[in-house]
DRENLUMVEX-479975 format. One record per residue (C-alpha): residue number from 0; residue in three letters; x, y, z. Coordinates in Angstrom, 3 decimals. Layout:
BEGIN
+-----+-----+----------+----------+----------+
!   k !   r !       px !       py !       pz !
+-----+-----+----------+----------+----------+
! NUM ! ala !        X !        Y !        Z !
...
+-----+-----+----------+----------+----------+
END
This chain:
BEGIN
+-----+-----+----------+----------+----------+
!   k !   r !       px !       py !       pz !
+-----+-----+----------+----------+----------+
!   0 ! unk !   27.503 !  -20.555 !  -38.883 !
!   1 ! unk !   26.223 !  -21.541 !  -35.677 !
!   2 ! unk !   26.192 !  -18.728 !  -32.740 !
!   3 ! unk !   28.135 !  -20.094 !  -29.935 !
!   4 ! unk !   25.651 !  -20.241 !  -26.417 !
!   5 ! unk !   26.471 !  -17.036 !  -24.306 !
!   6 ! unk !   25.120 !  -19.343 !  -21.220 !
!   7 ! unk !   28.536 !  -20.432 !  -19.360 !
!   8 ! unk !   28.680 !  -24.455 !  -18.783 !
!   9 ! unk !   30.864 !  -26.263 !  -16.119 !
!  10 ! unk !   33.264 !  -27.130 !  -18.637 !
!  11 ! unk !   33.751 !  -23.422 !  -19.381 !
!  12 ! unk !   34.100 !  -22.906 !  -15.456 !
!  13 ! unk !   36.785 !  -25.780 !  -15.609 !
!  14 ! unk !   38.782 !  -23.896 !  -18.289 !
!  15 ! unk !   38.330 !  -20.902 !  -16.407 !
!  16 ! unk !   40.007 !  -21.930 !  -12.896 !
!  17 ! unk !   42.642 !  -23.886 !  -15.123 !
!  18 ! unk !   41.134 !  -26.958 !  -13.259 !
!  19 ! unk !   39.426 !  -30.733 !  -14.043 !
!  20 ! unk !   35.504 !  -31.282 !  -14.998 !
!  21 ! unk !   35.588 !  -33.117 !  -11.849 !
!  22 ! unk !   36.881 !  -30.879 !   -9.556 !
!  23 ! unk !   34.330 !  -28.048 !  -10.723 !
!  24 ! unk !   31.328 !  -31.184 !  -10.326 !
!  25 ! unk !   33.112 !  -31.619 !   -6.712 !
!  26 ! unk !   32.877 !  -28.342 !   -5.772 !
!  27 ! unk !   29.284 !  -27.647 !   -6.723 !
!  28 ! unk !   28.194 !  -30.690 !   -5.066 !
!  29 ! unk !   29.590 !  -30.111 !   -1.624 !
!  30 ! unk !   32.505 !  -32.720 !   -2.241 !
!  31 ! unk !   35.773 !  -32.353 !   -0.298 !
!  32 ! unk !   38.051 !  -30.466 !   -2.087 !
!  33 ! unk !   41.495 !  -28.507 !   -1.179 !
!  34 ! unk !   40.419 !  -24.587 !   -0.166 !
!  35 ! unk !   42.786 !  -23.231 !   -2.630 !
!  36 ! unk !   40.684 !  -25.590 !   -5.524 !
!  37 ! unk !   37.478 !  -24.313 !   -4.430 !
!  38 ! unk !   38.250 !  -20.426 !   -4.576 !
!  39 ! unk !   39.172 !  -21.204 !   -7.893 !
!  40 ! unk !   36.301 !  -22.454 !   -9.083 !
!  41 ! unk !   34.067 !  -19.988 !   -7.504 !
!  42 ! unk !   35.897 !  -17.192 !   -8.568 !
!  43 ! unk !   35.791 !  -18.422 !  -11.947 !
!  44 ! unk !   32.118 !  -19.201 !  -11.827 !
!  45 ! unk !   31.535 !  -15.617 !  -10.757 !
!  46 ! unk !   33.347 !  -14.302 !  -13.106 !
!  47 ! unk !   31.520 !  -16.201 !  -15.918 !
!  48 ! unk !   28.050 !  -15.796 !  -14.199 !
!  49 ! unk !   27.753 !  -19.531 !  -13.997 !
!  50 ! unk !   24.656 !  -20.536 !  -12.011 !
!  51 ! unk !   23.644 !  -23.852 !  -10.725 !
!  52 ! unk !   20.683 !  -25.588 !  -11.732 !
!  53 ! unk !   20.021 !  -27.470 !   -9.022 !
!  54 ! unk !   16.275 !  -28.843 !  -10.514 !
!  55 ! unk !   17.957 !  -29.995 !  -13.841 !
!  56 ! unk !   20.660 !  -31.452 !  -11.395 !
!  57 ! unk !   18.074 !  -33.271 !   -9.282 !
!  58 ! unk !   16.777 !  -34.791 !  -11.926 !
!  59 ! unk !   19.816 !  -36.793 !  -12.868 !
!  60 ! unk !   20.662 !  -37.557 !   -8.956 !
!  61 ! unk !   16.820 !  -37.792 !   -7.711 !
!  62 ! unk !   18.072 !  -34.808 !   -5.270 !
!  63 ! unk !   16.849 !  -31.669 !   -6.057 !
!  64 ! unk !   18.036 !  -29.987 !   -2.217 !
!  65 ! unk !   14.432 !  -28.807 !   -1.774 !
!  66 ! unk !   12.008 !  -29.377 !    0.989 !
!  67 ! unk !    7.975 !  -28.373 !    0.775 !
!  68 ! unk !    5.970 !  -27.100 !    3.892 !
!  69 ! unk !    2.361 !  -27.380 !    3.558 !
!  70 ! unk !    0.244 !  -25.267 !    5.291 !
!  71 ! unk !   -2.981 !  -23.566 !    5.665 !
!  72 ! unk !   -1.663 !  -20.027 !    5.359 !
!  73 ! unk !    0.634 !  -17.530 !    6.774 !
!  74 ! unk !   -1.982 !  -15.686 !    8.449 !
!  75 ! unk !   -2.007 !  -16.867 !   11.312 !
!  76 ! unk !    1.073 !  -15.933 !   14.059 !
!  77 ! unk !    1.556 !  -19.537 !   14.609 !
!  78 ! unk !    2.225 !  -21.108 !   10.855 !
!  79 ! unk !    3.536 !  -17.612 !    9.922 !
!  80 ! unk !    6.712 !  -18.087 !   12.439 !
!  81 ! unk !    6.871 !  -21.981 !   12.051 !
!  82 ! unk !    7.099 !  -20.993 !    8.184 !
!  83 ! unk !   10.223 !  -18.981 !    8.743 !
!  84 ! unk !   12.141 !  -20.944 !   11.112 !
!  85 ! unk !   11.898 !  -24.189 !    9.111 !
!  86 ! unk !   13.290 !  -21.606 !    5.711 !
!  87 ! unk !   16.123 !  -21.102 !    7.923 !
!  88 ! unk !   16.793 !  -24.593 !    9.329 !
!  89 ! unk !   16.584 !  -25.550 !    5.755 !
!  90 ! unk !   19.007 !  -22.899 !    4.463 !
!  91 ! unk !   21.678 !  -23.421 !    7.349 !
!  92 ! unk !   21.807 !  -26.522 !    5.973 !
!  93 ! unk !   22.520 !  -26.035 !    2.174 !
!  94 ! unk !   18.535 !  -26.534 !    1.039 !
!  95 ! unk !   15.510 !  -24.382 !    0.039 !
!  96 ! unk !   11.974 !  -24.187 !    0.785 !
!  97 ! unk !    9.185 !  -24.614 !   -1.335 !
!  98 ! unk !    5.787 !  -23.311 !    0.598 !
!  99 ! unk !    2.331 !  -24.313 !   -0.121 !
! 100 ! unk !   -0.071 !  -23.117 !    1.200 !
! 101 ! unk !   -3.853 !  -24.979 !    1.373 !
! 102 ! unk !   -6.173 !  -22.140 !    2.737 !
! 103 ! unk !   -7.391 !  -24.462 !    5.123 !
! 104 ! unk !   -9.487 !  -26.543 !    2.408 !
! 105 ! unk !   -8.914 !  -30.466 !    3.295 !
! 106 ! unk !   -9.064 !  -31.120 !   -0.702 !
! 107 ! unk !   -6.146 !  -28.491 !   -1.369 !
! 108 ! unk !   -4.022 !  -30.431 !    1.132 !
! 109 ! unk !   -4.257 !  -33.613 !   -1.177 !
! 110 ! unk !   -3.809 !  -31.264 !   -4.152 !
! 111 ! unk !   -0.554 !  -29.697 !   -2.405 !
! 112 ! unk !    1.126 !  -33.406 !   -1.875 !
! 113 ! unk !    0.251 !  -34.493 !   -5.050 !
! 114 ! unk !    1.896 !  -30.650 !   -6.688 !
! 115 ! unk !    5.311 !  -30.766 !   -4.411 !
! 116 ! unk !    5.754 !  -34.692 !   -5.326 !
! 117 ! unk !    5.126 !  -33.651 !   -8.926 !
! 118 ! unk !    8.351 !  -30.507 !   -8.306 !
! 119 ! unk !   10.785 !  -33.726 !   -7.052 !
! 120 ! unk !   11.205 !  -32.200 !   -3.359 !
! 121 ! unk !   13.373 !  -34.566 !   -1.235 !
! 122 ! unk !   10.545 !  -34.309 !    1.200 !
! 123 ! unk !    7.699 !  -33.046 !    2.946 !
! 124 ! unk !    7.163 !  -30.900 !    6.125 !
! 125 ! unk !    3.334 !  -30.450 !    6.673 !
! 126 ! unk !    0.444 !  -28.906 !    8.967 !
! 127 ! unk !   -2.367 !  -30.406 !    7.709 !
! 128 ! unk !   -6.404 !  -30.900 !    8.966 !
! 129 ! unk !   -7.118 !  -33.942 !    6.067 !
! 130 ! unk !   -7.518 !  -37.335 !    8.098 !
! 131 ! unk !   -7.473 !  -39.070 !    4.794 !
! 132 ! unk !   -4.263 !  -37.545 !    3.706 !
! 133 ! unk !   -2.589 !  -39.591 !    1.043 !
! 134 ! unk !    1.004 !  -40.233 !    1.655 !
! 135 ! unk !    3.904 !  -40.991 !   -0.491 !
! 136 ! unk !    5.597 !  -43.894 !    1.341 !
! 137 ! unk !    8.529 !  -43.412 !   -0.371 !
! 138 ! unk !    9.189 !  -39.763 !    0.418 !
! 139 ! unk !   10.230 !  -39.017 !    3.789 !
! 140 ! unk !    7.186 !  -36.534 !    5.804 !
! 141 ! unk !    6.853 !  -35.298 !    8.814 !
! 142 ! unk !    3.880 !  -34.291 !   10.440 !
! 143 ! unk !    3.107 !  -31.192 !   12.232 !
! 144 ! unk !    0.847 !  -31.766 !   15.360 !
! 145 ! unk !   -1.135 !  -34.866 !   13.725 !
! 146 ! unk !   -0.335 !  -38.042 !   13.757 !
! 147 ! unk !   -0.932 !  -40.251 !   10.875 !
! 148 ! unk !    0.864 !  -43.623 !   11.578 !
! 149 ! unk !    3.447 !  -44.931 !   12.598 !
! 150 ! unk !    5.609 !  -44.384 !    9.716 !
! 151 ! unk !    4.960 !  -40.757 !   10.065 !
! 152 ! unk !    7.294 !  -38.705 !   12.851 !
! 153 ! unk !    4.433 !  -36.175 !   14.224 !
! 154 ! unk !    6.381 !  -33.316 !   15.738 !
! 155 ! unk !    4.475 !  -31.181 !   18.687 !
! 156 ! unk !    4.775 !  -29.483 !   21.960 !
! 157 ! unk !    3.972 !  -30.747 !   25.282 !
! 158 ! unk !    0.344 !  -29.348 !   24.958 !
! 159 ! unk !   -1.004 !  -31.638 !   27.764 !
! 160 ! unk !    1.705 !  -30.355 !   30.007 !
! 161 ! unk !    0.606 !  -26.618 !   28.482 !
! 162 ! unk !   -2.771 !  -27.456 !   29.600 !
! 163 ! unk !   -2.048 !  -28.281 !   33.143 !
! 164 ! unk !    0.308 !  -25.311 !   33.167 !
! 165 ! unk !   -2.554 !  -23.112 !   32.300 !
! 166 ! unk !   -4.989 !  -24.218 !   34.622 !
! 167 ! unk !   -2.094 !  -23.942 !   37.848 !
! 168 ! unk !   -1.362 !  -20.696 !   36.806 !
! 169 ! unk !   -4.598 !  -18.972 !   37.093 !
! 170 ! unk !   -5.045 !  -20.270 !   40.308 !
! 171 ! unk !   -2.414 !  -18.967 !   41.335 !
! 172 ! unk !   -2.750 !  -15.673 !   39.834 !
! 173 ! unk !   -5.927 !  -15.517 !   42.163 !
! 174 ! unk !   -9.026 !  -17.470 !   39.721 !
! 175 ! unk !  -11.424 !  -19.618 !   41.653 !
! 176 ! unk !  -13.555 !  -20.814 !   38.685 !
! 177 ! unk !  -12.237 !  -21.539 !   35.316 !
! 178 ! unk !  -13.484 !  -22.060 !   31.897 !
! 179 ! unk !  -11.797 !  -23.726 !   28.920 !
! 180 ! unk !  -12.531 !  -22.505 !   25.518 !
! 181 ! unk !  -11.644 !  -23.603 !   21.793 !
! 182 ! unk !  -13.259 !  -23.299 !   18.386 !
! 183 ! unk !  -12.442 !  -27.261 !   17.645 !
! 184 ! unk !  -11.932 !  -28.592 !   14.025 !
! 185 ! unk !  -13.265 !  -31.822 !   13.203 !
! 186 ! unk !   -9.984 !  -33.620 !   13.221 !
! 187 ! unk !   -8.343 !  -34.810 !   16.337 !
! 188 ! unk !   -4.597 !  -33.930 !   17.042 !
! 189 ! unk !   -2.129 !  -32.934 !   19.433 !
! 190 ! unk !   -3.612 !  -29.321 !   20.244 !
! 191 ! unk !   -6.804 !  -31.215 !   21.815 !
! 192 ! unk !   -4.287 !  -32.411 !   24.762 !
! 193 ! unk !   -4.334 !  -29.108 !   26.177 !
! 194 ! unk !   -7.800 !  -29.197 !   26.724 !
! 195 ! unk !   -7.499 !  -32.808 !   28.783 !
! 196 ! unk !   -4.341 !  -31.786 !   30.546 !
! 197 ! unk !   -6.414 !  -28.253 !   31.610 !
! 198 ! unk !   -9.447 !  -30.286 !   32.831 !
! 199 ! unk !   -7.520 !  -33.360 !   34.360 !
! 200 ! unk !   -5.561 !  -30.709 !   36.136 !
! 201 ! unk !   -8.552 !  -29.078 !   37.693 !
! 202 ! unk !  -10.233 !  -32.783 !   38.137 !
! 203 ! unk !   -7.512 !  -33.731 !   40.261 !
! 204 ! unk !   -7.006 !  -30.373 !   42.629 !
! 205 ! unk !  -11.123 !  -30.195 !   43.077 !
! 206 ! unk !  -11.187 !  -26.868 !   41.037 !
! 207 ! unk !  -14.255 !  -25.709 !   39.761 !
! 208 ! unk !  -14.159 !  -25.490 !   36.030 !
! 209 ! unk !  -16.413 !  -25.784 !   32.455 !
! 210 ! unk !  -15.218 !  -26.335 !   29.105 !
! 211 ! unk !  -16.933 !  -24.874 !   25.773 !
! 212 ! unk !  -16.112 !  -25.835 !   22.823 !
! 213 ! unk !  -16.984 !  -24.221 !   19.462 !
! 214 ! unk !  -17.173 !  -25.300 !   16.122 !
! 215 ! unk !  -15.728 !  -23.388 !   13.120 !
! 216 ! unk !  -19.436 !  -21.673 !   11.701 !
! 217 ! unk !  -20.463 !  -21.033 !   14.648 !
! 218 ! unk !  -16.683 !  -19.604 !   15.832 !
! 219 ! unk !  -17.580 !  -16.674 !   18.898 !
! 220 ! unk !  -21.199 !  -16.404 !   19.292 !
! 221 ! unk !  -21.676 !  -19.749 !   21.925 !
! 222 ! unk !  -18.471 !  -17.631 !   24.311 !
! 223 ! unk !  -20.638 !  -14.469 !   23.560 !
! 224 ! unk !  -24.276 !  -16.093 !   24.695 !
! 225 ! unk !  -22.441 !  -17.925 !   27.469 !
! 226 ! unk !  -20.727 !  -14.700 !   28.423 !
! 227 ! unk !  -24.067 !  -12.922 !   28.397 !
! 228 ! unk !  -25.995 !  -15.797 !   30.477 !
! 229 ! unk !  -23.542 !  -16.046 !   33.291 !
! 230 ! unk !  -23.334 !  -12.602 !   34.302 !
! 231 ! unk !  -24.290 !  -11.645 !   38.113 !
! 232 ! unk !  -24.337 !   -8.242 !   39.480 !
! 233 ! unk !  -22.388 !   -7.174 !   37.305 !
! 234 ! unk !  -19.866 !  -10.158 !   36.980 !
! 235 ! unk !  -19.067 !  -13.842 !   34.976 !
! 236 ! unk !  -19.801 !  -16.862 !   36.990 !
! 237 ! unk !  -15.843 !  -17.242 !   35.754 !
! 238 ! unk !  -12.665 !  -15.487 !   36.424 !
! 239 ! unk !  -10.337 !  -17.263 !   34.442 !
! 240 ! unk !  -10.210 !  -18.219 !   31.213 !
! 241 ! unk !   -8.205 !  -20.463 !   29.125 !
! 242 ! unk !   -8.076 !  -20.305 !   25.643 !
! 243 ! unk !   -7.044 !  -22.872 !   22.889 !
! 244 ! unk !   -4.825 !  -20.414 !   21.282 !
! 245 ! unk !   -3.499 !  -16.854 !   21.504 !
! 246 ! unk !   -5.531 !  -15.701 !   19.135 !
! 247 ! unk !   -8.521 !  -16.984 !   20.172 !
! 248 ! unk !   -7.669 !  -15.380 !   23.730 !
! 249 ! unk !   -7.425 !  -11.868 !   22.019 !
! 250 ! unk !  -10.562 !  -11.995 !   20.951 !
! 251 ! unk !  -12.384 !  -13.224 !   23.612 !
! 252 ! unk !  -11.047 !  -10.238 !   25.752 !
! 253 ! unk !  -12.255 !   -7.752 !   23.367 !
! 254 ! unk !  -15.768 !   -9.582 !   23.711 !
! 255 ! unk !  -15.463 !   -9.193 !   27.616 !
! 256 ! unk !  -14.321 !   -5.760 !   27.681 !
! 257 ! unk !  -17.236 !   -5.026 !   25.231 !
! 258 ! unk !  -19.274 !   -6.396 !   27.884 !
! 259 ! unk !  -18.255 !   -4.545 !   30.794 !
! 260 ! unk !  -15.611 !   -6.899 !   32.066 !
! 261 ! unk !  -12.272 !   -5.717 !   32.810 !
! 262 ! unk !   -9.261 !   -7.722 !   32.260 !
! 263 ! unk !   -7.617 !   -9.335 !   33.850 !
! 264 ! unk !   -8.965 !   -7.138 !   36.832 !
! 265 ! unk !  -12.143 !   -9.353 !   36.848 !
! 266 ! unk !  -11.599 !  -12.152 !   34.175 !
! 267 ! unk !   -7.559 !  -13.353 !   33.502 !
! 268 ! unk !   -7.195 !  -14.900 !   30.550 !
! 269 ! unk !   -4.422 !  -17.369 !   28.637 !
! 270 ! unk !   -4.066 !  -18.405 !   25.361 !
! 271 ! unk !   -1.110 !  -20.843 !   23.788 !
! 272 ! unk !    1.061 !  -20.458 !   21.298 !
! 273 ! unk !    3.405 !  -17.499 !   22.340 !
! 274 ! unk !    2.367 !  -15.009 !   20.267 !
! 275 ! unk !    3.350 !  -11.211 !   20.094 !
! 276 ! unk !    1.672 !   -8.349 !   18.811 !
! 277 ! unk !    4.423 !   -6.792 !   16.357 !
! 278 ! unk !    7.220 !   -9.306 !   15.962 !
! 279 ! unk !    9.785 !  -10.364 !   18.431 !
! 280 ! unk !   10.714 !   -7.447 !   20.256 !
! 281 ! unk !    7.259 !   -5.939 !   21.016 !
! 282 ! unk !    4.519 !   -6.517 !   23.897 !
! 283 ! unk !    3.052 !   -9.991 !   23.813 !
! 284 ! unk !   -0.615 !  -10.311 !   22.389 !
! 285 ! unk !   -1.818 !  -12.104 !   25.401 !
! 286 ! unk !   -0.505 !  -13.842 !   28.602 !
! 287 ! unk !    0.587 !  -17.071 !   26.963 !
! 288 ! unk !    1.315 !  -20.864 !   26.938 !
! 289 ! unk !    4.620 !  -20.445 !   25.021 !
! 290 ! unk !    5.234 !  -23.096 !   22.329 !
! 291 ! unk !    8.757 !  -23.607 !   21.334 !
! 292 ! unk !    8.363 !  -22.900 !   17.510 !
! 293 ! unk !   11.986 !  -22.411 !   16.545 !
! 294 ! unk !   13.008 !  -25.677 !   18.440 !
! 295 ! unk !   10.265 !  -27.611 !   16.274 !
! 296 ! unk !   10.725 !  -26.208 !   13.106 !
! 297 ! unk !   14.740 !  -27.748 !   13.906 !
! 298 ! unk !   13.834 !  -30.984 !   14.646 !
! 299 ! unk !   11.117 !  -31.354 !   12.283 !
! 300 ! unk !   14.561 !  -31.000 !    9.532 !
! 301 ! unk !   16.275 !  -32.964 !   11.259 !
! 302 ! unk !   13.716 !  -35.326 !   11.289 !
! 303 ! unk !   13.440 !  -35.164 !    7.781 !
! 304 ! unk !   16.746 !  -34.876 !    6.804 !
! 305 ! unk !   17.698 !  -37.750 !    8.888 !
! 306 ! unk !   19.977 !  -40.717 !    7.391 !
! 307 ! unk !   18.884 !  -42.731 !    9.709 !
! 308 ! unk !   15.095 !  -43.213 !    9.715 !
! 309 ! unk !   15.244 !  -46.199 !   11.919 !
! 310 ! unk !   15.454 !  -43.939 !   15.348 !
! 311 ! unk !   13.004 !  -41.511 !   14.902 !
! 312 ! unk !   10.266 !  -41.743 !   17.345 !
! 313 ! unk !    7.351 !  -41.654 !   16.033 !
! 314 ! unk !    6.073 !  -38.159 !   18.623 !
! 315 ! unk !    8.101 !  -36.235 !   19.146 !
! 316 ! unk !    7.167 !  -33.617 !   22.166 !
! 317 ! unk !    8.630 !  -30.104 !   23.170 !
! 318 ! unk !    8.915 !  -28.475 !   26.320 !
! 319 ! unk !    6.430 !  -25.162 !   26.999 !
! 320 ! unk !    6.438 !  -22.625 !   29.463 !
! 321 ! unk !    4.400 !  -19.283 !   30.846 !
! 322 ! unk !    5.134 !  -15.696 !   29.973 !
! 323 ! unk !    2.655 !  -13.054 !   31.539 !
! 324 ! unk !    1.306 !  -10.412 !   28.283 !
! 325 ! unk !   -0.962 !   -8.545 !   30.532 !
! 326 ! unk !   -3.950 !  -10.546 !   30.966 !
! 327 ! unk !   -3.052 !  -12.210 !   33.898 !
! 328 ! unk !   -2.366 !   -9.938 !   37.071 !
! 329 ! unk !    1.642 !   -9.529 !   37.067 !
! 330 ! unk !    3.177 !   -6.776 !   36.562 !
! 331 ! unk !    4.296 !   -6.429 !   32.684 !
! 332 ! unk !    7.883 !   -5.710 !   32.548 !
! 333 ! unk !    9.298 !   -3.323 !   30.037 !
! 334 ! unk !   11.955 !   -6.255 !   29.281 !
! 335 ! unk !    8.866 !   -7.604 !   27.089 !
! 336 ! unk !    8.790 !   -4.042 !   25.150 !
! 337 ! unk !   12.938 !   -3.658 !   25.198 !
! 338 ! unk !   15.939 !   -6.027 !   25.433 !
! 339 ! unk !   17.242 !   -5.400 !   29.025 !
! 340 ! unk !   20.509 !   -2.899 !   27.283 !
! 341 ! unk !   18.120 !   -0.784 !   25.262 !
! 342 ! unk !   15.548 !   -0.380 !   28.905 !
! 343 ! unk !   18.700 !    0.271 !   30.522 !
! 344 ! unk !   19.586 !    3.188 !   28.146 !
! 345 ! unk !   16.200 !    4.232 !   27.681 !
! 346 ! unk !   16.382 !    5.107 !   31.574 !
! 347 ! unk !   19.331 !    6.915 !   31.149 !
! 348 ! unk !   18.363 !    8.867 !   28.093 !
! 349 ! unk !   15.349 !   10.297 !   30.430 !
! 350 ! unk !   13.176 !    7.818 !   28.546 !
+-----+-----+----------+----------+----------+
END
């Protein structure tokens, strides 16, 4: 005699909350159904330790409720954060992530499209490098900061407007000669506009400025030798420096100090990306060209998740904006260390 399964099925569910096939199918699928119809079916699929398998589901409705991001690692502050807040634009609304990651290797990218097409994902969020990138036409992508055609919603900040931003604010802050610098991949994309919208900005108000740009062997050692070359009793030709990213800018002010050169007393420095040393709450890394990650992890879902693909544009930009981290000459408030309640009972606790 044949052992009866001990895996609950939807029909056991069914018998369970004393209701229809269908209803329990309508329930697990998001249907409407009355409230009262509902708690009966999930207290009887509790109960029974029914679970949902959504991949054996998705292969009968071509829907499996799960969306890959492709990136080259979590390593970096940048992908790390953009990485989280698409998980939980995804979960908010009823779907899960699948994360690849390519270790910034230009074959692994074609490897990861080809691997989350293979798992039946609904659709691709991706940060790739690969100008060649092979594309599934019929699975809906978007594009992280490179644009691939037309077809393919590229979703960015306003770098060129970060740029300029940059470039205004050291002034400001008291610079009178400025240098630009990034360690460049090969492939073009929407993080070279800050480097035009820095220079045009300078171009335009008659600032003196220079722009180095690195590749990825030779990374530090051209800022280093430059660095080295252009100091003068004492001091840089330069007293302001922007830098492609935040991370980028960290380094580069260890490499001054290691030189002699204080910051931002005589070199200020800004990087982009927003990116802080311990999580949210703690002291930024570096004074910073904030890019709104949260807000383009959003609309890169709802990009993607879009019924209507008809009205997406095909770039889609995001405001930026300043926040001083302490290598630019404001003051660093403690608002950066606490929320403005915990400062305010920090002061009061003799903190």
């Amino acid at each position: 005699m044949n052992k009866k399964s001990s895996t609950p099925t939807m029909k056991d569910v069914a018998r369970e909350a004393g209701v229809s096939l269908g209803t329990v199918s309508n329930v697990f699928n998001g249907a409407q159904v009355s409230e009262s119809y509902k708690i009966k079916v999930e207290e009887a699929a509790r109960k029974l330790g029914y679970k949902v398998n959504r991949y054996a589901r998705g292969l009968k409705t071509n829907q499996t409720r799960t969306v890959a991001f492709i990136c080259p690692g979590t390593d970096h502050p940048f992908f790390g954060d953009l990485a989280n807040y698409i998980n939980k634009a995804l979960l908010e609304r009823g779907y899960r992530m699948m994360l690849a990651i390519t270790q910034y290797s230009l074959d692994m990218e074609q490897k990861c499209i080809q691997m989350v097409t293979e798992n039946k994902v609904d659709g691709i969020i991706a940060l790739t490098y690969n100008p060649d990138l092979r594309i599934d036409p019929g699975l809906p992508f978007v594009s992280i900061d490179r644009f691939y055609s037309d077809a393919v919603p590229c979703v960015s900040c306003d770098n060129y407007s970060g740029g300029t931003l940059a470039a205004r604010k050291l002034i400001e802050l008291g610079a009178t000669k400025l240098l630009f610098f990034n360690i460049a991949p090969d492939v073009p994309g929407e993080p070279d506009k800050r480097q035009y919208g820095f220079e045009s900005w300078c171009r335009s108000n008659g600032i003196p400025f220079e722009s180095l740009i690195s590749s990825d062997s030779l990374a530090f050692r051209p800022f280093l030798q430059s660095i080295r070359e252009r100091i003068h009793d004492g001091k840089p030709d330069f007293d302001g420096i922007f830098c492609n990213t935040d991370k980028m800018a960290y380094v580069v002010c260890q490499i001054l100090k290691e030189q002699g050169i204080r910051v931002p007393e005589e070199v200020q420095v800004i990087g982009f990306d927003g990116t802080n040393m311990f999580g949210d709450y703690l002291m930024p890394c570096v004074s910073s060209i904030v890019q709104p990650v949260q807000d383009m992890a959003e609309t890169a879902v709802s990009l993607l998740l879009s019924s209507d693909k008809s009205q997406i544009p095909t770039l889609t930009c995001l405001p930026v904006h300043y926040r001083a981290g302490g290598t630019t000459r404001e003051a660093v408030k403690l608002d950066y260390i606490y929320g403005t309640e915990d400062r305010e009972q920090g002061r009061s606790n003799g903190k």
